[in-house]
C-alpha positions as CSV (number, residue, x, y, z in Angstrom):
1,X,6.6,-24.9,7.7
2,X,7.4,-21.0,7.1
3,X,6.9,-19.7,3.8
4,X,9.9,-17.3,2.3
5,X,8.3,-14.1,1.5
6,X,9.7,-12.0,-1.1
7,X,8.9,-8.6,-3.0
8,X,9.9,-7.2,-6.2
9,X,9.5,-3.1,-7.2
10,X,10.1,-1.5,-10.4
11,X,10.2,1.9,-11.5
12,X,10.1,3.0,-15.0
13,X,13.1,5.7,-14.3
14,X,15.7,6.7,-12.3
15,X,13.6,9.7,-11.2
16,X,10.6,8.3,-10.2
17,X,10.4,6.6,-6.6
18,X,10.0,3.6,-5.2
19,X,8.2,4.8,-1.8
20,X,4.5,4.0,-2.9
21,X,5.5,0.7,-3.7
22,X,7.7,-0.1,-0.5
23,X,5.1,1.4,1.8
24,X,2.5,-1.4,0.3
25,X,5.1,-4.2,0.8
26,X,6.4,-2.9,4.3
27,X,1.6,-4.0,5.2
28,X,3.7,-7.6,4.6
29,X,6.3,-9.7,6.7
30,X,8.8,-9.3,4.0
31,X,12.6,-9.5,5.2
32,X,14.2,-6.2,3.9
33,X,17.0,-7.9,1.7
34,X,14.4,-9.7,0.1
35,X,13.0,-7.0,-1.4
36,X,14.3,-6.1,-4.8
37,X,14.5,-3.1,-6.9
38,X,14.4,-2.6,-10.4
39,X,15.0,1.4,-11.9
40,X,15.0,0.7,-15.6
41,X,13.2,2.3,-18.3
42,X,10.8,0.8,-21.0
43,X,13.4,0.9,-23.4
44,X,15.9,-0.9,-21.6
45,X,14.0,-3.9,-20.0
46,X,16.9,-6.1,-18.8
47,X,16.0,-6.0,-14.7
48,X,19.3,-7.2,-13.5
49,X,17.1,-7.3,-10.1
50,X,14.6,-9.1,-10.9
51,X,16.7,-11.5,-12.9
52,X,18.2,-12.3,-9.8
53,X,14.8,-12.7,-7.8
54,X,14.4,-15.5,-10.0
55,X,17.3,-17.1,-9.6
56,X,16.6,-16.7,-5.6
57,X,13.2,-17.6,-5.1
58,X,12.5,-21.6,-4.6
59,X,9.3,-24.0,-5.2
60,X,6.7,-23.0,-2.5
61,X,8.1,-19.2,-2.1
62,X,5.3,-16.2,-1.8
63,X,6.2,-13.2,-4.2
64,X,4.5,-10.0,-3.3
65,X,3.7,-7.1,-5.8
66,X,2.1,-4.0,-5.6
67,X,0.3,-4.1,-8.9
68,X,0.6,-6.5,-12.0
69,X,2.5,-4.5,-14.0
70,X,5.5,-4.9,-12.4
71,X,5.9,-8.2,-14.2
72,X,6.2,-6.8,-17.5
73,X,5.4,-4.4,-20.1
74,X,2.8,-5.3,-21.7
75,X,0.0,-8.2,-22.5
76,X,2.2,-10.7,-23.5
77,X,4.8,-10.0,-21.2
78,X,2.8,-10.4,-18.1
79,X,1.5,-13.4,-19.2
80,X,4.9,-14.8,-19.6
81,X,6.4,-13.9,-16.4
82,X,3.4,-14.9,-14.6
83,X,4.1,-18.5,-16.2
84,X,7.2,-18.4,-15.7
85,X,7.3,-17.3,-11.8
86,X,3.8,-19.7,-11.2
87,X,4.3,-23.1,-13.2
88,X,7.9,-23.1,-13.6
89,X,9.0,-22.0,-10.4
90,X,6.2,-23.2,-8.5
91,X,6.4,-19.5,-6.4
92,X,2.9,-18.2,-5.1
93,X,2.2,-14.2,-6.2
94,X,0.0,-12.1,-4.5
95,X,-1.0,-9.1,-6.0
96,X,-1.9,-6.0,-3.6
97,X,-3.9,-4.7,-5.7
98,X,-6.0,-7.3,-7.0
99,X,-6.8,-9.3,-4.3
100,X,-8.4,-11.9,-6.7
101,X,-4.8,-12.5,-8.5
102,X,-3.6,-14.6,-5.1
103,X,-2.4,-18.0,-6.1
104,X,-2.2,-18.9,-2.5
105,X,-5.9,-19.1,-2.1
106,X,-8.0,-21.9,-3.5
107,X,-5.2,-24.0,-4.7
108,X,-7.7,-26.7,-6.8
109,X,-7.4,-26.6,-10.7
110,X,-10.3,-24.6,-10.2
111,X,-8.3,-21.9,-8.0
112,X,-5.7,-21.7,-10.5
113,X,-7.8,-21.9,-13.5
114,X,-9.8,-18.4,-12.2
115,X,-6.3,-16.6,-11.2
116,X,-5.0,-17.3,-14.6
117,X,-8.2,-16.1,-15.9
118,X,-8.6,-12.8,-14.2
119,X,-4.6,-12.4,-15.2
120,X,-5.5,-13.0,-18.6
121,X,-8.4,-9.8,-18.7
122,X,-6.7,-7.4,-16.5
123,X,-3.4,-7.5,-18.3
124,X,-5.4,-7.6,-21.9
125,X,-7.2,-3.9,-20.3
126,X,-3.7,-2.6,-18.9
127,X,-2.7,-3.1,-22.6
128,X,-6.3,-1.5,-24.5
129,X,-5.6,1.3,-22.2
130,X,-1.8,1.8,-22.8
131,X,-2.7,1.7,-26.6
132,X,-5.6,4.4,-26.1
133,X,-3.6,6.3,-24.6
134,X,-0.6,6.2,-27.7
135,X,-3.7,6.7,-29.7
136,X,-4.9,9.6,-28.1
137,X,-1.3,11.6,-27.9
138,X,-1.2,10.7,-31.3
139,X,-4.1,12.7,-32.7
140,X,-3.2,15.1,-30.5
141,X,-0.2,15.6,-31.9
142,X,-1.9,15.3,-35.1
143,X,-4.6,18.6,-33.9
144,X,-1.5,20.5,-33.1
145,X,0.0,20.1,-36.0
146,X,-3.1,21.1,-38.4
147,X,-3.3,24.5,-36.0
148,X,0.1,25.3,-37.1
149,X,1.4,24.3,-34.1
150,X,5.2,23.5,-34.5
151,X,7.5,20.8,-32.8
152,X,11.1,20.9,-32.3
153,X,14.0,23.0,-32.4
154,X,13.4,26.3,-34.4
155,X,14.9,26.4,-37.7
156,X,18.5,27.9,-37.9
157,X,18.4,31.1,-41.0
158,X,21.4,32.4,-42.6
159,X,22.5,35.8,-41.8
160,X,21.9,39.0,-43.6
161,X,25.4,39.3,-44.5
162,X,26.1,35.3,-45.7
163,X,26.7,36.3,-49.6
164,X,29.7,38.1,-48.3
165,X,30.2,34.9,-46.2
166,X,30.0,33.0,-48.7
167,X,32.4,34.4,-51.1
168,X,35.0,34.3,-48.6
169,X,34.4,30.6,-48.2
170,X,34.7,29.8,-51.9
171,X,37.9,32.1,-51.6
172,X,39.3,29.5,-48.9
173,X,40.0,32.2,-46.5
174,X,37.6,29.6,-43.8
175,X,37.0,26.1,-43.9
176,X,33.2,24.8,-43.7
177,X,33.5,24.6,-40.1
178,X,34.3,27.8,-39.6
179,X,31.4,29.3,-41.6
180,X,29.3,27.1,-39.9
181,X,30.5,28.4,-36.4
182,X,29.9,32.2,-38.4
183,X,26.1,31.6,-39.1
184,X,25.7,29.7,-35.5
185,X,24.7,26.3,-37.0
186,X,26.3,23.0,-37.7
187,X,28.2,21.5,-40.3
188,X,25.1,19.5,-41.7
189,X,22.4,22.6,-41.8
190,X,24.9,24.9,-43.1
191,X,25.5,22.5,-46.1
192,X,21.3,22.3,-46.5
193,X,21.2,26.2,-46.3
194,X,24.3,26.5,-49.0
195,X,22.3,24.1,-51.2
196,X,19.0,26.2,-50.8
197,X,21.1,29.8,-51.1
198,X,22.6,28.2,-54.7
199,X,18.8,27.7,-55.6
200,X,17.5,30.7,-54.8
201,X,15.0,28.6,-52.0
202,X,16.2,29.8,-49.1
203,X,14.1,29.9,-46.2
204,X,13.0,33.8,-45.0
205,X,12.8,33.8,-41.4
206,X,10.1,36.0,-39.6
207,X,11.8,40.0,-38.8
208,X,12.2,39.2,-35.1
209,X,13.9,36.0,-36.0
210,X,16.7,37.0,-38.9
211,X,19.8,37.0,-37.5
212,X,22.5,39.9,-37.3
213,X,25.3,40.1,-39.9
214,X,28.3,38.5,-38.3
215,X,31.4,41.3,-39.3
216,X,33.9,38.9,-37.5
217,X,35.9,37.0,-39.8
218,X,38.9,35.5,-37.9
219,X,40.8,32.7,-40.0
């Protein structure tokens, strides 16, 4: 009896490609429209592919992966869709590679019971290292920022001629968005600036950095 052979890809976004992935199936006797393809980002995990593989695949099937984390996410996810695609749907995986995650060999309890045991170590290291990683860019970011090092956009200064801006704004000659276009900003920094200029704490920006009076003042 021949065994249906499918294989599942997913890249994270709609730049990266799926070649690496495809060449490693392509080793396989997989029939071309049943691979599926998944470009979705981390953010937005609904996989309307693989949702679908799911739906397709029957008891005694053989799903083909390059690497475990195509399942899911993270630790928990893996798990879940290994579960899900093993015991509820009764479908082999092989895992290129990880030869040792292959359900199709040694298929005692004690087969299985070593297959979900490797699952369960690999995908807790994917996940240690995925959180190292966060933790890492996080003090990183953390360095920066105690060298001074700033993030962002730049901060947007008044110019040198915004008291005579201003006074024409309290005369009503412009509306707020107006002056806002004026000093090059929008609606919301203006209003912080306005409220700092009132208090005397506005911001000086650096010489190289101030900007230009504006002398245009079309209603």
């Amino acid at each position: 009896m021949s065994v249906t052979t499918y294989g599942y890809v997913r890249v994270s976004t709609k730049e990266q490609h799926e070649d690496r992935q495809l060449i490693a199936l392509s080793e396989f006797d997989i029939p071309k429209h049943n691979i599926y393809i998944d470009k979705i980002s981390g953010k937005n995990f609904e996989r309307p592919a693989y949702r679908r593989l799911l739906k397709k695949m029957k008891k005694g099937s053989l799903l083909i992966i390059k690497s475990i984390d195509r399942l899911g996410r993270n630790y928990d996810e893996v798990l879940e869709q290994w579960r899900v695609i093993t015991k509820e749907k009764m479908v082999d995986i092989k895992v290129i590679d990880m030869p040792l995650l292959d359900t199709t060999y040694g298929k005692d309890l004690l087969g299985n019971f070593i297959s979900d045991l490797v699952l369960a170590v690999l995908s807790y290291a994917a996940e240690l290292e995925r959180e190292n990683i966060r933790q890492r860019q996080a003090e990183g970011i953390a360095a920066a920022l105690a060298r001074g090092v700033k993030f962002g956009q730049p901060p947007k200064y008044l110019p040198d001629n915004f008291p005579e801006l201003y006074d024409r704004w309290m005369a009503e000659e412009y509306n707020a968005a107006h002056l806002a276009g004026l000093c090059g900003m929008s609606r919301t920094t203006l209003f912080k600036r306005v409220k700092e200029y009132r208090s005397g704490l506005e911001p000086q920006p650096p010489r190289e950095n101030r900007p230009k009076n504006i002398s245009r003042f079309e209603g």
